[in-house]
Structure formats: C-alpha cells, structure tokens
VOPAGU-2260 file (C-alpha; in pm, 1 decimal, decimal comma):
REM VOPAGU-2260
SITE   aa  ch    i         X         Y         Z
SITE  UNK   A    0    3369,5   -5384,1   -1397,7
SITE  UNK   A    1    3704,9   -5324,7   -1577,9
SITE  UNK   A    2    3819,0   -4958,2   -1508,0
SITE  UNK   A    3    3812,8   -4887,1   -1873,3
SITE  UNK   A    4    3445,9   -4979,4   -1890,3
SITE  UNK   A    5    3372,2   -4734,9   -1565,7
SITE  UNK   A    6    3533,4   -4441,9   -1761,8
SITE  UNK   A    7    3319,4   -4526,4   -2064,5
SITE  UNK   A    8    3019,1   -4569,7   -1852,6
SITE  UNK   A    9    3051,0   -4223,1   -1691,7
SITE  UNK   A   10    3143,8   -4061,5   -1959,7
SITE  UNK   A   11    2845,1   -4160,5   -2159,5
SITE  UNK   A   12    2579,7   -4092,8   -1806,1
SITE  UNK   A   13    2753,2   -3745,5   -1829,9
SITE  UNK   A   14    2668,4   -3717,2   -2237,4
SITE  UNK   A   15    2273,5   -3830,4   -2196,8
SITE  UNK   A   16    2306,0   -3561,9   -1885,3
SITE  UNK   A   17    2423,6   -3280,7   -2115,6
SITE  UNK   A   18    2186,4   -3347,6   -2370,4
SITE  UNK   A   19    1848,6   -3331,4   -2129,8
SITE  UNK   A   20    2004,4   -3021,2   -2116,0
SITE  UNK   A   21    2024,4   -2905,8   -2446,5
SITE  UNK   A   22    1679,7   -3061,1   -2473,5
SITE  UNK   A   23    1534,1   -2826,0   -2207,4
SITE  UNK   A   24    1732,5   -2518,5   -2322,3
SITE  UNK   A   25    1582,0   -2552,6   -2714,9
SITE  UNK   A   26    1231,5   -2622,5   -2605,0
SITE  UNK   A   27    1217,0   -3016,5   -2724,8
SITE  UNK   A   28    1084,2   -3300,0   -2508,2
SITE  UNK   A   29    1355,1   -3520,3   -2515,6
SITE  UNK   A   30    1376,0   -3572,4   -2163,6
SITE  UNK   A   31    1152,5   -3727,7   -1893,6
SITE  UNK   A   32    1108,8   -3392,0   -1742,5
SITE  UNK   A   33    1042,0   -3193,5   -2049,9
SITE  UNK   A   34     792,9   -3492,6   -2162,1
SITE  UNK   A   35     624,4   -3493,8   -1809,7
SITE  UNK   A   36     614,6   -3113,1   -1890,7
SITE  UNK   A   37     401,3   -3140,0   -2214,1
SITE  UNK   A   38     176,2   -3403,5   -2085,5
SITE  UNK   A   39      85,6   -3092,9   -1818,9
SITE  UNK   A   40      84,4   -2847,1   -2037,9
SITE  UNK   A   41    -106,7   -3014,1   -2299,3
SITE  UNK   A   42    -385,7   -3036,2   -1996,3
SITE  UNK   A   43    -371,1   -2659,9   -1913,4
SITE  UNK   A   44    -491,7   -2609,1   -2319,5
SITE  UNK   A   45    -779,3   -2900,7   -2306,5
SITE  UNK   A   46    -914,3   -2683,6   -2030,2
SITE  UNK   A   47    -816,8   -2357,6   -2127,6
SITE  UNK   A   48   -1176,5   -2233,4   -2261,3
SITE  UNK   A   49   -1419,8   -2246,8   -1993,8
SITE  UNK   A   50   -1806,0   -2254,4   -2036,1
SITE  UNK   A   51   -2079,2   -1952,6   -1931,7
SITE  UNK   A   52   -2310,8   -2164,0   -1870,3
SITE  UNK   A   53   -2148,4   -2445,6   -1663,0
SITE  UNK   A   54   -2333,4   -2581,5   -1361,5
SITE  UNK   A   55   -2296,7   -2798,6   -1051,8
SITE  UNK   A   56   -2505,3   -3079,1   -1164,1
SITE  UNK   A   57   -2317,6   -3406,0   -1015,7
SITE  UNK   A   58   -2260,7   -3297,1    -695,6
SITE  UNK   A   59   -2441,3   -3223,4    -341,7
SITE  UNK   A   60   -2186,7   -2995,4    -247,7
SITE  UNK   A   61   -2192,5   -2629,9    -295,0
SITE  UNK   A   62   -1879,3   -2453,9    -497,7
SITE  UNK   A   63   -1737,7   -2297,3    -224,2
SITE  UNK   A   64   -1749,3   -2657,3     -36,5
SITE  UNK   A   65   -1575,4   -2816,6    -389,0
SITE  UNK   A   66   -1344,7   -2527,3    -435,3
SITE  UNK   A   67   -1219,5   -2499,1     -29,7
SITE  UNK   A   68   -1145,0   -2875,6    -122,2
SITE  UNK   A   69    -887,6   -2803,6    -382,2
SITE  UNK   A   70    -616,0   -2553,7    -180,7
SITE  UNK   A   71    -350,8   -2730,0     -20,8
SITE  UNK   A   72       4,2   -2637,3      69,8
SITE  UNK   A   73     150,9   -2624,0    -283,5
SITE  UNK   A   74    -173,9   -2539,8    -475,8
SITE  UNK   A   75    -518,3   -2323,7    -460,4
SITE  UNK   A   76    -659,8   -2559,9    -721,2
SITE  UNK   A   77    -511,2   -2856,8    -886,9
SITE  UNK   A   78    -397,1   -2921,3   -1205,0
SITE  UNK   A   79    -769,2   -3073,3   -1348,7
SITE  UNK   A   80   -1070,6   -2882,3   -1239,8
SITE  UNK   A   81   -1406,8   -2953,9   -1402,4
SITE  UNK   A   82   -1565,4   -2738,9   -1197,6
SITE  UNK   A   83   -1417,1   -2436,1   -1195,6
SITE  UNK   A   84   -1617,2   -2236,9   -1444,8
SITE  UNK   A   85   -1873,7   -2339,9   -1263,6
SITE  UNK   A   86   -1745,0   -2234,0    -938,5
SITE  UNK   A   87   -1608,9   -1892,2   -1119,5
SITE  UNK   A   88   -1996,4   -1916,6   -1254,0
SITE  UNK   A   89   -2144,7   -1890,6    -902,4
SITE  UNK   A   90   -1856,8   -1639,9    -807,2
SITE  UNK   A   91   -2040,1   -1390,5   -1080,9
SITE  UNK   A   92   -2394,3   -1457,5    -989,1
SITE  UNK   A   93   -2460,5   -1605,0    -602,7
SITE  UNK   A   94   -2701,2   -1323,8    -415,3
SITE  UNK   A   95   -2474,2   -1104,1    -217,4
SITE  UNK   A   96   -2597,4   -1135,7     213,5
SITE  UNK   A   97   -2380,8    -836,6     340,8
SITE  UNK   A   98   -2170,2    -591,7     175,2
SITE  UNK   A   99   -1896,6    -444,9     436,7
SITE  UNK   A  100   -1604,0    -194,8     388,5
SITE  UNK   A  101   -1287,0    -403,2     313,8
SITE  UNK   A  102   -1024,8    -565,7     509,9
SITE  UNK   A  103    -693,5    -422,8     612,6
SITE  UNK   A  104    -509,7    -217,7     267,6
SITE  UNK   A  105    -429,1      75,9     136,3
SITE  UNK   A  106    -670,5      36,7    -212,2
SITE  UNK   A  107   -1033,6      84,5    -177,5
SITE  UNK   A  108   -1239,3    -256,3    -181,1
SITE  UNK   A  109   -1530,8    -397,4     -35,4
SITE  UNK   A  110   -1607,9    -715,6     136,4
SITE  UNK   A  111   -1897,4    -900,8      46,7
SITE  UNK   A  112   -2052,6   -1250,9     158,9
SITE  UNK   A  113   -2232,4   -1413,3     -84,9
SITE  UNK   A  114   -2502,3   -1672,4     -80,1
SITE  UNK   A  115   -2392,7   -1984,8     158,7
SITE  UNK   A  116   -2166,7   -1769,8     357,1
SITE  UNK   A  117   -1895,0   -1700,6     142,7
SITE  UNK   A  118   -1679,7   -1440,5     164,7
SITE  UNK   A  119   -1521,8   -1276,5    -136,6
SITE  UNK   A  120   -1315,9    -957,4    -206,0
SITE  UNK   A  121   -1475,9    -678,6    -500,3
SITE  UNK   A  122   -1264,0    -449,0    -613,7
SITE  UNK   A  123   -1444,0    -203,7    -832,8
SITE  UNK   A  124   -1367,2     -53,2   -1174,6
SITE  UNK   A  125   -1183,0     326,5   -1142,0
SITE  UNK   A  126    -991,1     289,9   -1502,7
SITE  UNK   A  127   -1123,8     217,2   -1863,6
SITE  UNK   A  128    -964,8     -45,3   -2052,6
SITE  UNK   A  129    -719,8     175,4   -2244,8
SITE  UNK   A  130    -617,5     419,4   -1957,0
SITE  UNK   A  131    -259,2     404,9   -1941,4
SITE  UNK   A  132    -127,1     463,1   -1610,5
SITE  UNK   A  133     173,9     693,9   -1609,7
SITE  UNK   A  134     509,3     773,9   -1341,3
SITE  UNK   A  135     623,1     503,2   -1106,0
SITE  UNK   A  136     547,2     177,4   -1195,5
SITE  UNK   A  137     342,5      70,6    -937,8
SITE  UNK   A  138     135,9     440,3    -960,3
SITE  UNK   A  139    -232,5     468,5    -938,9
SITE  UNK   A  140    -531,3     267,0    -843,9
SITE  UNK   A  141    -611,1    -100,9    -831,0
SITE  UNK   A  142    -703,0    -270,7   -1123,7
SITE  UNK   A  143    -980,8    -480,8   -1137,2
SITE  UNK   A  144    -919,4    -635,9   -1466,3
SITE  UNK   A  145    -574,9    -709,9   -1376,6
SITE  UNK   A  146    -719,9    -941,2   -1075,5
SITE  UNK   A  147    -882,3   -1143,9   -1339,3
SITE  UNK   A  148    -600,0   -1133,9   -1626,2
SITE  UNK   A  149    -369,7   -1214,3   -1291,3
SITE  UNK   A  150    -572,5   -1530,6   -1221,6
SITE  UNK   A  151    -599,5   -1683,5   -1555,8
SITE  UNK   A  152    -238,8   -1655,9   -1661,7
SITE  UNK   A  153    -154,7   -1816,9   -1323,5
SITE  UNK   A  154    -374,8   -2070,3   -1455,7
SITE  UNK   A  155    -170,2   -2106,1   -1784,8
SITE  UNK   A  156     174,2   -2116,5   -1623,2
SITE  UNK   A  157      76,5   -2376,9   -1480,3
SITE  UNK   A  158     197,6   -2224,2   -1091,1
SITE  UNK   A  159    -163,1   -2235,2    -962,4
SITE  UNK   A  160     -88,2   -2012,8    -687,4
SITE  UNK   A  161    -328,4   -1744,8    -734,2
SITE  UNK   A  162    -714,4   -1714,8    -551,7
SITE  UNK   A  163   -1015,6   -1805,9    -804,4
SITE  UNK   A  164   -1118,7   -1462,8    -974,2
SITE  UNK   A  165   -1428,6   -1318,3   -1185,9
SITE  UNK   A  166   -1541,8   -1020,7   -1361,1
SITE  UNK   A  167   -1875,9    -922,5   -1192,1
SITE  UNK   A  168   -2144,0    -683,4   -1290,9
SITE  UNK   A  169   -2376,1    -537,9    -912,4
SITE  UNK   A  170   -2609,0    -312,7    -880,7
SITE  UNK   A  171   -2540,5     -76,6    -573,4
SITE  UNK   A  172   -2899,0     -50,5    -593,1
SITE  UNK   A  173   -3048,5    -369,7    -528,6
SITE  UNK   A  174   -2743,0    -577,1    -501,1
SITE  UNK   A  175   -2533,3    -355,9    -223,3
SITE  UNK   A  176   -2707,9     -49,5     -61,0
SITE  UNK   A  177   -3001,6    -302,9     116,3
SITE  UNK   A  178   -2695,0    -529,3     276,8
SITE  UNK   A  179   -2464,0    -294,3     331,1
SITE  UNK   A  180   -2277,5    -191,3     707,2
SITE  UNK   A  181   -2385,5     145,2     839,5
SITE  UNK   A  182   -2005,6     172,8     782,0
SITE  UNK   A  183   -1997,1     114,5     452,9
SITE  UNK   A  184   -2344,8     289,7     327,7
SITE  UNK   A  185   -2203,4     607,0     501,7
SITE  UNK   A  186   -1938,7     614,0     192,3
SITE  UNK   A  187   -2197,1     642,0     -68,7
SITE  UNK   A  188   -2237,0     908,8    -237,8
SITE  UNK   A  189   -2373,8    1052,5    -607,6
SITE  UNK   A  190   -2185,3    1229,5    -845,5
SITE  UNK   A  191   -2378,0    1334,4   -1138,2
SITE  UNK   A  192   -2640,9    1041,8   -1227,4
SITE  UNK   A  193   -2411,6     799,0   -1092,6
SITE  UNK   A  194   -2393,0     656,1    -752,7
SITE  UNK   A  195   -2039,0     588,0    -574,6
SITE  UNK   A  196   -1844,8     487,3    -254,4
SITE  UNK   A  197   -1496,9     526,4    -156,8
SITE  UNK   A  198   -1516,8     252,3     150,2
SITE  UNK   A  199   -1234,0     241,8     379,6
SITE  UNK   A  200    -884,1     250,9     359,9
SITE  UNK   A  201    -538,7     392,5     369,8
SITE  UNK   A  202    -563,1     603,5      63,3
SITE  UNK   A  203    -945,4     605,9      40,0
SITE  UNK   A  204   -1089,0     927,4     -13,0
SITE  UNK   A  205   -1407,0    1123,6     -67,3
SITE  UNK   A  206   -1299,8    1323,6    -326,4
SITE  UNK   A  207   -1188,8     977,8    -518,1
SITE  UNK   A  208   -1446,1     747,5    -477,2
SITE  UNK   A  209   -1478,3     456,9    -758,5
SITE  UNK   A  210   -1799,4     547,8    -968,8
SITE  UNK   A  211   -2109,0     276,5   -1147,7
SITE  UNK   A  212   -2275,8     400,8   -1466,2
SITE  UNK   A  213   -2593,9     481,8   -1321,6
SITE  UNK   A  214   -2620,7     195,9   -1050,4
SITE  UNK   A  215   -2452,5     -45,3   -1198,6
SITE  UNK   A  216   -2083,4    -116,8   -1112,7
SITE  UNK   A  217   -1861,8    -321,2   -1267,5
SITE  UNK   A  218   -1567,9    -479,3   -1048,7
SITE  UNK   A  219   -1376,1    -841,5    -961,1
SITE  UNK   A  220   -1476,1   -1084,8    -729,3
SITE  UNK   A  221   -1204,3   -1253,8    -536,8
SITE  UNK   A  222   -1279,4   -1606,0    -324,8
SITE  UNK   A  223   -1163,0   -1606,4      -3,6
SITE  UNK   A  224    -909,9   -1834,0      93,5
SITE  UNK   A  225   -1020,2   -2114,4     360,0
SITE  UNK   A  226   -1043,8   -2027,7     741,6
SITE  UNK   A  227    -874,4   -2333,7     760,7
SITE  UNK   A  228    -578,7   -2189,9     576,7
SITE  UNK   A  229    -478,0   -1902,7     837,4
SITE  UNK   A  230    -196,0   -1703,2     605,7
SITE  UNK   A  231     145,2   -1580,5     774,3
SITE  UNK   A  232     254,4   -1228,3     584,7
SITE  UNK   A  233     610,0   -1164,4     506,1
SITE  UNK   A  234     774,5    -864,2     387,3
SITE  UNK   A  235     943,5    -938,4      35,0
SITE  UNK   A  236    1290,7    -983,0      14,9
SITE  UNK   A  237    1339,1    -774,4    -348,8
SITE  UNK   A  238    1046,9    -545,1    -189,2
SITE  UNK   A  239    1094,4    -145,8    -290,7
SITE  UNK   A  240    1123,6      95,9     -42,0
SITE  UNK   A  241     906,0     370,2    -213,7
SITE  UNK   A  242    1102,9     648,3     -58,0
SITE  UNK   A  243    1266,8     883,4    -331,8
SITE  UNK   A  244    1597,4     890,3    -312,9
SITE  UNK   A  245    1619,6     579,0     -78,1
SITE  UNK   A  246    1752,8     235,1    -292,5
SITE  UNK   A  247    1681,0    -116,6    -176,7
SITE  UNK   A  248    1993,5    -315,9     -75,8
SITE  UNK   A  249    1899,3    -532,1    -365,7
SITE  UNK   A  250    1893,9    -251,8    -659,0
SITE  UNK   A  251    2257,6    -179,7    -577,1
SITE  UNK   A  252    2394,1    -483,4    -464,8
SITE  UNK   A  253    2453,8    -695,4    -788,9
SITE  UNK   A  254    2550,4   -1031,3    -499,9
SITE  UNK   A  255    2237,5    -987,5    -284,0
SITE  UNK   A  256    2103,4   -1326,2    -411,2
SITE  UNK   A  257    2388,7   -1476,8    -177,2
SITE  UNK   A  258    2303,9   -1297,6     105,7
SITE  UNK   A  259    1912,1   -1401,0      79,4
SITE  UNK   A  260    2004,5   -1700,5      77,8
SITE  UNK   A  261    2157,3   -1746,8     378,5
SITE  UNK   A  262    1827,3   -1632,8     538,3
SITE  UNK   A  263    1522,9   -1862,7     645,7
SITE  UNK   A  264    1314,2   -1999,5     475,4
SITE  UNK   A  265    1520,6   -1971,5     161,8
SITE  UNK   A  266    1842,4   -2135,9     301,1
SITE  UNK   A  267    1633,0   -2442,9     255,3
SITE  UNK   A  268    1307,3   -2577,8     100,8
SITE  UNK   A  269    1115,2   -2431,4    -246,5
SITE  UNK   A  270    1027,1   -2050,1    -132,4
SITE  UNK   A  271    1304,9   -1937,0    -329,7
SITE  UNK   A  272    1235,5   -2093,4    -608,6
SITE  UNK   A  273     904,7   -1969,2    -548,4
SITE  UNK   A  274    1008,6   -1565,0    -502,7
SITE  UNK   A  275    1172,2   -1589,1    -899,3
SITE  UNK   A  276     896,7   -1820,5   -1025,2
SITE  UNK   A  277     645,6   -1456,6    -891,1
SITE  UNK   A  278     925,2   -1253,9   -1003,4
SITE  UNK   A  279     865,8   -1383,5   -1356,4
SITE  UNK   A  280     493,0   -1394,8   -1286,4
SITE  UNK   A  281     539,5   -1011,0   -1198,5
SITE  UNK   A  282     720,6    -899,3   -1477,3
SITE  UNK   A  283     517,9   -1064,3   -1758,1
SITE  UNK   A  284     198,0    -856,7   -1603,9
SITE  UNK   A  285     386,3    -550,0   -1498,2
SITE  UNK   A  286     343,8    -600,5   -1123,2
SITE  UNK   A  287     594,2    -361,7    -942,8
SITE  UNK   A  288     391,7    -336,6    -598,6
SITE  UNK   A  289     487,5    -686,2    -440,7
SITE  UNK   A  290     622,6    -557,2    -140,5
SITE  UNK   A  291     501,5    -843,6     116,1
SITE  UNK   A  292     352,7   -1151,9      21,8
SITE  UNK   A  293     159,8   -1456,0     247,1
SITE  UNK   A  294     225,0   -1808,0     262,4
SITE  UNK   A  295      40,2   -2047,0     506,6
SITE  UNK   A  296     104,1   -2071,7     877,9
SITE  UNK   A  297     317,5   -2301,9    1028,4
SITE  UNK   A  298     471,0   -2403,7     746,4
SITE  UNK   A  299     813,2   -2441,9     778,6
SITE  UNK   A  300     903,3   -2269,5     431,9
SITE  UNK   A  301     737,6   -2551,5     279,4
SITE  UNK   A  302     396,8   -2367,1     166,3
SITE  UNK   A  303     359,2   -2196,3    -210,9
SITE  UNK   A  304     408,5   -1791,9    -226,2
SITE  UNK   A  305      39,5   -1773,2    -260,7
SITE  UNK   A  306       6,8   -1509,0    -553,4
SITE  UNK   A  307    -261,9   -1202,2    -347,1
SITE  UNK   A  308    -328,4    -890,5    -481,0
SITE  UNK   A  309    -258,8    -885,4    -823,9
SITE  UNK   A  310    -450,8    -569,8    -911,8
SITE  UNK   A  311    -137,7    -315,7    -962,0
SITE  UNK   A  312     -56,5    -494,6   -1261,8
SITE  UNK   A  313    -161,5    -393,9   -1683,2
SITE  UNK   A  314     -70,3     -40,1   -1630,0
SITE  UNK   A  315     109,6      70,8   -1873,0
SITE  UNK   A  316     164,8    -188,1   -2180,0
SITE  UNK   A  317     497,9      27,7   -2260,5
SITE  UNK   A  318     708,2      -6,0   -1955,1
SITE  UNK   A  319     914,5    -316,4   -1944,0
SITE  UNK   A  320    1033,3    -287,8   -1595,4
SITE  UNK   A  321    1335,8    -471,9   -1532,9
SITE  UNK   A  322    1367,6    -435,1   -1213,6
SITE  UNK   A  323    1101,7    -686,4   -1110,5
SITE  UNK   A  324    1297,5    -961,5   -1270,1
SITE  UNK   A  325    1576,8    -887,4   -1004,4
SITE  UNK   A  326    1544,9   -1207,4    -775,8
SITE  UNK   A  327    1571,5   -1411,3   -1111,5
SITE  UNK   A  328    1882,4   -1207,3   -1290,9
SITE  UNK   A  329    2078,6   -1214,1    -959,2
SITE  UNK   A  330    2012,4   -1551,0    -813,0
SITE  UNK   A  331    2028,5   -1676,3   -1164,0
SITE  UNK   A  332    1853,0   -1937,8   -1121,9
SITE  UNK   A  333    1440,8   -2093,2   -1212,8
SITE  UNK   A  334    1282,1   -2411,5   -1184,8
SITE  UNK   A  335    1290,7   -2632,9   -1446,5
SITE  UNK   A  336     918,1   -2697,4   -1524,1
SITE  UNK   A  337     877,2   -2362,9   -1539,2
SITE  UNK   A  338    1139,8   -2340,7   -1798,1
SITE  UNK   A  339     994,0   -2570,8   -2015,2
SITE  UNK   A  340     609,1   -2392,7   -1944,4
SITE  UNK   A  341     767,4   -2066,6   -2072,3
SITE  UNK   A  342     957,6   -2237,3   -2385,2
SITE  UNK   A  343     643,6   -2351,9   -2464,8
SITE  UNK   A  344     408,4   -2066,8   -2438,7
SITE  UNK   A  345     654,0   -1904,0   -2647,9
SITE  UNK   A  346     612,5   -2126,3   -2896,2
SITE  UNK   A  347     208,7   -2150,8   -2867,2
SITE  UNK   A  348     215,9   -1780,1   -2808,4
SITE  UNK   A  349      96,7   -1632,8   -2456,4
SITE  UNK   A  350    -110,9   -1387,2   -2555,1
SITE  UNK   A  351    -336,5   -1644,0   -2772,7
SITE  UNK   A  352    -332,9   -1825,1   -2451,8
SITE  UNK   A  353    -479,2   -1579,9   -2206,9
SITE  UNK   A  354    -651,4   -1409,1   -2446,7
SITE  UNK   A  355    -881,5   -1735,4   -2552,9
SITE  UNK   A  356    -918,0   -1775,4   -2140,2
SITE  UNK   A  357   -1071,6   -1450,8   -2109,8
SITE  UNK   A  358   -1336,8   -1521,2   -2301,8
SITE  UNK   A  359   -1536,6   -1675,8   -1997,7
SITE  UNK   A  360   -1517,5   -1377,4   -1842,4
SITE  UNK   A  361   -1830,7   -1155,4   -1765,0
SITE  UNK   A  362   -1645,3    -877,3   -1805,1
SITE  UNK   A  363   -1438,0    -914,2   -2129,9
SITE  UNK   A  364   -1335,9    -786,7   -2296,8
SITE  UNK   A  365   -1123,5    -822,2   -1998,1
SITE  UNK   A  366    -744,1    -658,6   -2131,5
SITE  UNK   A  367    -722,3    -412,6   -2432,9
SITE  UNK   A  368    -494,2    -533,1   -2676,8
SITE  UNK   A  369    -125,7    -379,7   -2648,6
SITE  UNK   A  370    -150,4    -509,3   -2304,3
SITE  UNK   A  371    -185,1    -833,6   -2451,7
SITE  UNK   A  372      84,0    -815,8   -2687,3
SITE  UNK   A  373     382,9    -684,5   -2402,7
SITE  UNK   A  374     314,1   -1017,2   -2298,9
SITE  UNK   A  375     492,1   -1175,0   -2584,5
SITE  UNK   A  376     711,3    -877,0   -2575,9
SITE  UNK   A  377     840,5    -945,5   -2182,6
SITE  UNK   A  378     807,6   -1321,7   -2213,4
SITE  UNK   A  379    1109,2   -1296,9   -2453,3
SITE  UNK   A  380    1264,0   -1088,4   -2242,7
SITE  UNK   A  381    1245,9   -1351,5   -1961,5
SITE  UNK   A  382    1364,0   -1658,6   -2185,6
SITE  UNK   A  383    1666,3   -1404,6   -2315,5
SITE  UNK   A  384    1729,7   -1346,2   -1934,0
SITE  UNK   A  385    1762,4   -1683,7   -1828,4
SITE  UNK   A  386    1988,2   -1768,6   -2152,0
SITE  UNK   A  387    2238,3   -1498,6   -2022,1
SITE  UNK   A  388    2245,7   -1694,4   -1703,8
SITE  UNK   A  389    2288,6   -2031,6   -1853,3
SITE  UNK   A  390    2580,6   -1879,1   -2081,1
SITE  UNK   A  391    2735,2   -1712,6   -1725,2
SITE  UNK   A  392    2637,4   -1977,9   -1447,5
SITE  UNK   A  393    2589,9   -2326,4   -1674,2
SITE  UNK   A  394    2267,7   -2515,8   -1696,8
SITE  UNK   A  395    2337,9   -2707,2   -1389,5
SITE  UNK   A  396    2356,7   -2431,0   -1179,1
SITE  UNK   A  397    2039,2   -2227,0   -1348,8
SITE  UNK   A  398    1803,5   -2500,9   -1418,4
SITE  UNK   A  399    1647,6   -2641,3   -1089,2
SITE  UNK   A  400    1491,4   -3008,3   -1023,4
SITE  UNK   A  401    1247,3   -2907,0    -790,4
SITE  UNK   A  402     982,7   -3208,4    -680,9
SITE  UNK   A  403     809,0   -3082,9    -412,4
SITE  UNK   A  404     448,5   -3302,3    -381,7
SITE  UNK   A  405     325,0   -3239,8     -26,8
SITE  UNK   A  406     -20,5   -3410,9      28,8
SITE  UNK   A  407    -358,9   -3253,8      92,0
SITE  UNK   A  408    -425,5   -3286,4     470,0
C-alpha cells in the first residue's frame, strides 16, 4: 500500500475512533459498544417490574439452591433472572428456624435462618419514611429501606454487585421470640404496648433498642452470600477517618488517584474501575459510610467490589455530598458501559426507574419522594462530573474499555 493511501487510511481509523466518542459522550448508539449497551439496558426495563405473586413452578430446586447458582466472580445474579421475584418472594415469606443476634458490626441486626437452612441478615425499621437524618453524613442508624432501594438500583445500573434484598413484615411474637438464642431473647424488651430488642453490637444499646407496632416489626431481609464464596475484607482506599479534625490523605491530596494506583490490586485488573463505578453507586444514594468493602478470596484483584451494607444510605435527600465522588473526580476516569447506563437513565429518568421497581416490594412504599427525586438531582451531578474530566483529561483517557467475562466455576 502506497504511503499516501496509509496516511489516508489512518487518518480516517482515527475519524470513526473520534466519533464512537462523540457517540458515547451525547448518549447515541452509534457505536458497537453503546449498541451492545442498549441491547442490555433495554433487558434491565423488560424485567424491571417484578410480580407478588411469582412462584417456583418449573423447577425441583429450592430458591436459595437457584439463587447460590447465579453469584460468580463478576456477578451476584446475572443479567436475566426469571426467578428472582420469586426468590425475593420466598425471601419475604419462608418460616424463620432460628433467630440469633447478628454477626460482627457496629449497627444492630439480627441473624435469622429461614426455612431450608438459609441464612439471611434483618435489619429492622428505627426511622419513618420521612425522618431526615441530620450532622455528618454518614450519622445515625441503619436504614432498612435503604438495603432494599440499595439493591434494586444496583439492579438498574446494571453493576449487579449487590446481595438479593426484601422488605419483610415478622412478628416477634410468633415469628422470632419461639426461635430465638437465649442470647438474643435476653435483648427483648417492652416499651409501652410495643415489644423491642436491641441485639448485639458495637453501638447497640438498651436504652435504643429498634421498636414493632405492637408485635409486628417491619425490617429487610438480606440473602446470605454462598459458603462457597468465603469474602476477603479490605479497608477502602477513599475510606474517612471519622476523627474530627483528622483529614484522609485523599481529601487533601488533589493527585492521590496516582498514588492508589501504584498499589495492588489496582495497579492491575478491574477493582479500580470497580472503587469509582461504587463511588458513583454511593453518591447517587447518599452512602458516606463505605469505609471497607469485601471482594472474594483468592482472587487476585479479579473479583467484583461486592456492594454490602448499603443501609447508611437515603438520609437526608438535601445533602449532595461530594466528597463520595472523590475516587471518580481524581482518578478521572469510569468505565464505559457504565457511561452509557447513566446517559441513558438520564434520559429514561432514574427515579421512574427505581421507583416502578419498588413496587414489588412488601414494604413500599419503600422511599418517600424527595429521596427519589435527589436521584435525578445527583445523577446530573455525576454526568456533569465526568464531562469536566473529559474536557481536562480527553475521552481516551476518561472513558474505559473494560471486558472483563470470567466464567462461573
């Protein structure tokens, strides 16, 4: 090929490169990526409303058998899953065998086996809907709500990186008190006409237990994640010190970004990409708390961020904190399906998403309203964020290929 040719040749590779750009900066599907993109993303809306009264009717296997099936090292359920409102179905309604104070944390919770020996996490109600949390912004209790708000908007960006959670309804009564740990029972306690615990824990306390209307408590129900699936816990890189007074490397150091990444595992391999895909997560549900986070064992760097403990999140629908979008402003760069997910949630609009999602929920409604609205509100914010660093860095540099497919074992 004549030199001449070469230079034309190149020069029109680097024109068709330059538009999949512009393509994936304005939102269209010109590209294969951005097409490949829609074809997911039209999948998350076909299954976006899931039924009450769904059933395991096809299958021999019990929903936690089906739904310890799904989680592999880049997923906790894949893209197309029939069964999960019936598996979030059985979540809300299996018998509970034992009732047990919770793991290792500093928020009250209680662990609970249900029918078939599955373990799941409830985290009981202590807020109503429109309680806004005031001071720092990762103040006050858990949020059960947020758990299930969490989950489903994991399920619409597409990341699918969060445990299966449910609203449930139990009566201490009849549901807890007869299976409960002598451990457990000897945190019960009646205030008034109601009965409450305050279960074990680092900031668990009798004089704040969490409180059912009469007997009957309402809370989330988190599945446990597969024995098979031992998790490895790592403290966060943009984590918060929660000392006054005391900054964070990262909160004054405007080139941290460089320094992280000269540190296993995000020298190499997705986790990166991973810590500002939950940074954006994080900020659209106004999650300030993500101090450590798990991954699998043994990995190599190569597992998900698996997105635990959601429940400090839906606070306070007024604060737009920043600050959580740190590891995304500073390393200033995002995947590129995730890109093209957010471009087009803006354009469906997120809150219509999640809110028509809720409506499975036995607990809905599951977020009061200005909550769901700061999530068009900080959504913006994240597309104008990423803009800024397409304007300062170029798309090449900010927009990031990232094909990791690793195969279920």
């Amino acid at each position: 090929m004549k030199l001449k040719q070469r230079v034309v040749l190149l020069v029109a590779l680097l024109l068709l490169l330059g538009l999949g750009k512009i393509f994936l900066l304005d939102g269209s599907e010109g590209t294969a990526a951005s097409r490949r993109d829609l074809r997911s993303f039209r999948k998350m809306e076909a299954g976006l409303t899931l039924s009450r009264a769904a059933r395991l009717t096809h299958t021999l296997q019990s929903p936690w058998e089906i739904a310890s099936q799904w989680v592999g090292p880049r997923e906790v359920y894949p893209e197309e899953t029939p069964e999960l409102a019936a598996v979030l179905t059985s979540l809300s309604t299996a018998r509970i065998e034992r009732a047990d104070v919770g793991y290792k944390g500093t928020q009250l919770k209680a662990l609970l086996v249900l029918d078939g020996g599955q373990k799941v996490v409830f985290k009981p109600k202590r807020y109503n809907r429109d309680y806004v949390v005031e001071g720092e912004p990762y103040a006050g209790y858990d949020r059960h709500n947020a758990e299930v708000a969490a989950f489903h908007l994991d399920r619409i960006l597409g990341f699918r990186r969060a445990p299966l959670v449910v609203g449930r309804f139990v009566s201490l009564r009849t549901d807890i008190k007869p299976m409960a740990t002598d451990e457990l029972l000897s945190t019960f306690l009646t205030q008034g006409n109601n009965t409450c615990f305050y279960g074990k824990c680092y900031y668990c306390r009798e004089s704040e237990p969490a409180c059912a209307v009469g007997e009957l408590m309402e809370g989330s129900v988190t599945l446990w994640l597969p024995d098979v699936w031992p998790l490895q816990k790592h403290r966060h890189p943009w984590g918060r010190t929660y000392r006054e007074g005391k900054l964070a490397r990262w909160e004054y150091d405007e080139s941290y970004c460089e320094a992280v990444k000269k540190m296993p595992p995000y020298d190499a391999g997705p986790r990166l990409l991973d810590v500002i895909d939950t940074a954006i997560f994080d900020y659209l549900i106004g999650n300030a708390d993500r101090h450590h986070y798990e991954s699998f064992q043994d990995d190599g760097g190569a597992s998900m961020l698996i997105l635990l403990d959601n429940a400090k999140s839906f606070g306070n629908a007024a604060l737009d904190e920043r600050s959580i979008l740190a590891p995304l402003y500073q390393c200033c760069m995002v995947r590129v399906s995730t890109w093209n997910r957010l471009n087009l949630l803006r354009s469906r609009s997120l809150s219509a998403a999640l809110r028509q999602a809720l409506t499975f929920d036995p607990i809905q409604p599951v977020l009061a309203e200005p909550h769901l609205a700061a999530l068009d509100r900080r959504l913006a914010g994240v597309i104008a964020t990423v803009k800024q660093c397409v304007e300062s860095q170029g798309s090449d540099n900010t927009l990031i290929e990232d094909q990791i497919n690793l195969p279920h074992p």
